[in-house]
C-alpha positions as CSV (number, residue, x, y, z in Angstrom):
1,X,-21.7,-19.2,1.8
2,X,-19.7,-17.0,4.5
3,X,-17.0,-19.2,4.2
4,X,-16.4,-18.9,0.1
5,X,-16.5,-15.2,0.7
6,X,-13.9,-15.4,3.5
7,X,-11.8,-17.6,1.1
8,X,-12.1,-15.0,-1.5
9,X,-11.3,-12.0,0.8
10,X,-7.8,-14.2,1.3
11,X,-6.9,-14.7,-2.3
12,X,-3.8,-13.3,-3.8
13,X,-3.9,-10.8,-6.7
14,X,-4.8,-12.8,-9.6
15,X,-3.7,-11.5,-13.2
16,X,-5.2,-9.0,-15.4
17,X,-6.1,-11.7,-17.9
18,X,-7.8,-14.4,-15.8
19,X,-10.0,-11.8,-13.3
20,X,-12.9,-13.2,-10.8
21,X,-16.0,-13.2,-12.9
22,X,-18.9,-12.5,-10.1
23,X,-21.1,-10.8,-12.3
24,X,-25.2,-11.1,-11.6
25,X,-24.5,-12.6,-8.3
26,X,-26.5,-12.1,-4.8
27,X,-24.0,-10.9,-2.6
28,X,-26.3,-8.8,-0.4
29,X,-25.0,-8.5,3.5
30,X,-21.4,-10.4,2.4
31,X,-18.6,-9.4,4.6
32,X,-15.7,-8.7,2.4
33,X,-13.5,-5.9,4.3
34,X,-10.0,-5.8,3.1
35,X,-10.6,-8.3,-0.4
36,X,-8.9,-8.6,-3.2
37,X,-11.4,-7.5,-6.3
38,X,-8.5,-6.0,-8.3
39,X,-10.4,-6.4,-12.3
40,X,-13.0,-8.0,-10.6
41,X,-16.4,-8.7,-12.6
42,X,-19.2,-7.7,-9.9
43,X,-21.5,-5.7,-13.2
44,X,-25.3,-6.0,-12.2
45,X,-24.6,-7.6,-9.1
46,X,-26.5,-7.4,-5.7
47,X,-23.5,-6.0,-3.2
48,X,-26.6,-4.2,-0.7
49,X,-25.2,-4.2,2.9
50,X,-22.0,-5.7,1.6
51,X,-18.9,-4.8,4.1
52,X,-16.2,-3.7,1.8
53,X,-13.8,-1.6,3.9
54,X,-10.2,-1.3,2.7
55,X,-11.4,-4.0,0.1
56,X,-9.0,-3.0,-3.2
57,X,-11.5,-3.4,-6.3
58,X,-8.9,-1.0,-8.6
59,X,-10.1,-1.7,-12.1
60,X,-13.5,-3.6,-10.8
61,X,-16.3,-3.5,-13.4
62,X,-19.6,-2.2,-11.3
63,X,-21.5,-1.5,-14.1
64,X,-24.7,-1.6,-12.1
65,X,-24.3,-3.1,-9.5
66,X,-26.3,-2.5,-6.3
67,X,-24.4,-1.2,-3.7
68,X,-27.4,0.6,-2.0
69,X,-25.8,1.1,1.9
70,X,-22.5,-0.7,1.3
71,X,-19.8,-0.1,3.8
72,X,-16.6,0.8,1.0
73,X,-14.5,2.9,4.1
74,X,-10.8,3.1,2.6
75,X,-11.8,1.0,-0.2
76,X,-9.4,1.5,-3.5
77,X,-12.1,2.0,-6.3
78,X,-8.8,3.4,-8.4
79,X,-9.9,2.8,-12.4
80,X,-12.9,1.1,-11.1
81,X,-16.4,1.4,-13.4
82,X,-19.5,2.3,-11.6
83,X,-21.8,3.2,-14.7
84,X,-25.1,3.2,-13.6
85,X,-24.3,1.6,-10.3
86,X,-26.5,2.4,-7.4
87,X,-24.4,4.1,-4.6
88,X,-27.5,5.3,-2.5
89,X,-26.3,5.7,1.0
90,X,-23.5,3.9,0.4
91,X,-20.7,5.0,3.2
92,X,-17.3,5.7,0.8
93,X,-15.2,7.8,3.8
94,X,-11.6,8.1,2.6
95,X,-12.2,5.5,-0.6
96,X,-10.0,6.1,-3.4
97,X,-11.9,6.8,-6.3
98,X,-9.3,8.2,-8.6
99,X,-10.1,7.7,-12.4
100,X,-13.3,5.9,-11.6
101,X,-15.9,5.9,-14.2
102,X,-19.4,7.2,-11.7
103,X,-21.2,8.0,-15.2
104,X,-25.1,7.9,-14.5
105,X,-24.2,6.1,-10.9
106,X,-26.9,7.2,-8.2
107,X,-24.6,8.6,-5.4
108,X,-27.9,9.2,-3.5
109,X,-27.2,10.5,0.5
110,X,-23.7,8.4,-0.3
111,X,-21.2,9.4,2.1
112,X,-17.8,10.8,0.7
113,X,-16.1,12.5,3.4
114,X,-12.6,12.9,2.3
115,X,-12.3,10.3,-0.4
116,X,-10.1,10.8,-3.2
117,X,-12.0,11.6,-6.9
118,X,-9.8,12.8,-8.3
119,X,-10.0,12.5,-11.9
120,X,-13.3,10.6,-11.6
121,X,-15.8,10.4,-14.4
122,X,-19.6,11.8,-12.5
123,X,-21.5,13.8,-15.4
124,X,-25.1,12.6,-15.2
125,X,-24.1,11.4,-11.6
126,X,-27.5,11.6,-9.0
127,X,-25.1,13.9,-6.2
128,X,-28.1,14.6,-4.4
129,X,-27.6,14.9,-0.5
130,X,-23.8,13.2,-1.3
131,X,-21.7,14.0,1.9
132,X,-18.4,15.7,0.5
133,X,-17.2,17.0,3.2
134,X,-13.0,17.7,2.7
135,X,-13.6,15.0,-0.5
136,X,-10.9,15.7,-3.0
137,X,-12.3,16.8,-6.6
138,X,-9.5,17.8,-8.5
139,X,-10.0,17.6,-12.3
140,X,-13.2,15.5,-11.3
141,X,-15.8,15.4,-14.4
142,X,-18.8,16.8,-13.3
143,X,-22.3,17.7,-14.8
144,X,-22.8,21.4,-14.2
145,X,-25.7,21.9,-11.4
146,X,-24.9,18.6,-9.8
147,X,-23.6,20.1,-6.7
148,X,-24.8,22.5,-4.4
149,X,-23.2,25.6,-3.3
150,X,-23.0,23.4,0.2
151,X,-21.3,20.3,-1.2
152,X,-19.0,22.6,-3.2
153,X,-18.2,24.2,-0.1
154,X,-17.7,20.7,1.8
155,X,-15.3,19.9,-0.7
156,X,-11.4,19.9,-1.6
157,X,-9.8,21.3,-4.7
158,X,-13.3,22.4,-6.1
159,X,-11.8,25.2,-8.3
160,X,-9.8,22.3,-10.2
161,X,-13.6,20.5,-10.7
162,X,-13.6,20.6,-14.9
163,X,-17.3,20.7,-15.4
164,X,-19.5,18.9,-17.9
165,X,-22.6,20.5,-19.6
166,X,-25.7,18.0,-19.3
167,X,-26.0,15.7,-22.3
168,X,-22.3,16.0,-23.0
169,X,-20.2,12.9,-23.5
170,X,-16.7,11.7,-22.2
171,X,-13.7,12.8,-23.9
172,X,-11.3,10.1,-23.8
C-alpha cells in the first residue's frame, strides 16, 4: 500500500476535469509529504496520522474527512473544502489556507502557527484551544465568540477578521 501512495506523491498535476477521486478511503498513517492533491476527491475519508507536509491539495474536496492529528506543515490548502472535516490536533504550521471553506470543521487543539487564512470560510468552526499564534486572519469569516481574547491576541491582521453572527450563512 506504501508503495501506491509513494507513486501518487510523484504524480504530475493532473487536469481540473479528470481529478484523483480518493473519496471514503482508509488512508490513516499514509505518508504523503510533498503530493500532488490539487482538486483532489479525499470527502469522508480517513487521513488520521496522515503525513502531509508541503503536500499541495489547492482545491481538494475534504468534506469530512478525518484528519484527526495529521501533519499538513506548509501544506497549500488554497480553495480547499474542509466542511465538516475533523482538524482535531491536526498540526497546520505555515499551511496556506487562503479561501478555504473550514465551515462546521472541528479545528479542536489544531495547530496554526502562522498559516495563511486569509479569506477562509470558519463560521460554526469548533476554534477551541486552536494555536494561532502570528496566523494570518485577514478578511477571515468567523463566527462571533469563536475566539478567545488569547487566540485573538496570538494572531495576525485580527482587526481585518469580518465576523459572522451564529446561524448566519455564507455570502457568496
Amino acid at each position: 500500500m506504501q508503495a501506491a501512495l509513494t507513486g501518487l506523491g510523484r504524480r504530475t498535476a493532473l487536469t481540473a476535469e479528470n481529478p484523483i477521486d480518493l473519496h471514503g478511503t482508509h488512508l490513516a498513517g499514509a505518508r504523503l509529504d510533498g503530493a500532488n492533491l490539487a482538486n483532489a476527491w479525499l470527502g469522508g475519508a480517513n487521513l488520521t496520522h496522515a503525513q502531509l507536509d508541503g503536500a499541495n491539495l489547492t482545491g481538494a474536496v475534504l468534506g469530512g474527512a478525518n484528519l484527526t492529528d495529521a501533519w499538513l506543515g506548509s501544506a497549500n490548502l488554497t480553495r480547499a473544502y474542509l466542511g465538516g472535516a475533523n482538524l482535531t490536533r491536526a498540526y497546520l504550521n505555515k499551511a496556506s489556507l487562503t479561501d478555504a471553506n473550514l465551515i462546521g470543521a472541528n479545528l479542536t487543539g489544531a495547530l496554526l502557527g502562522r498559516a495563511n487564512l486569509t479569506d477562509a470560510w470558519l463560521h460554526e468552526a469548533n476554534l477551541t484551544d486552536a494555536w494561532l499564534n502570528g496566523a494570518n486572519l485577514t478578511r477571515a469569516h468567523v463566527t462571533r465568540g469563536a475566539l478567545t481574547e488569547e487566540q485573538l491576541a496570538e494572531a495576525s491582521n485580527v482587526e481585518l477578521i469580518e465576523w459572522v453572527e451564529k446561524g448566519q450563512p455564507r455570502a457568496d
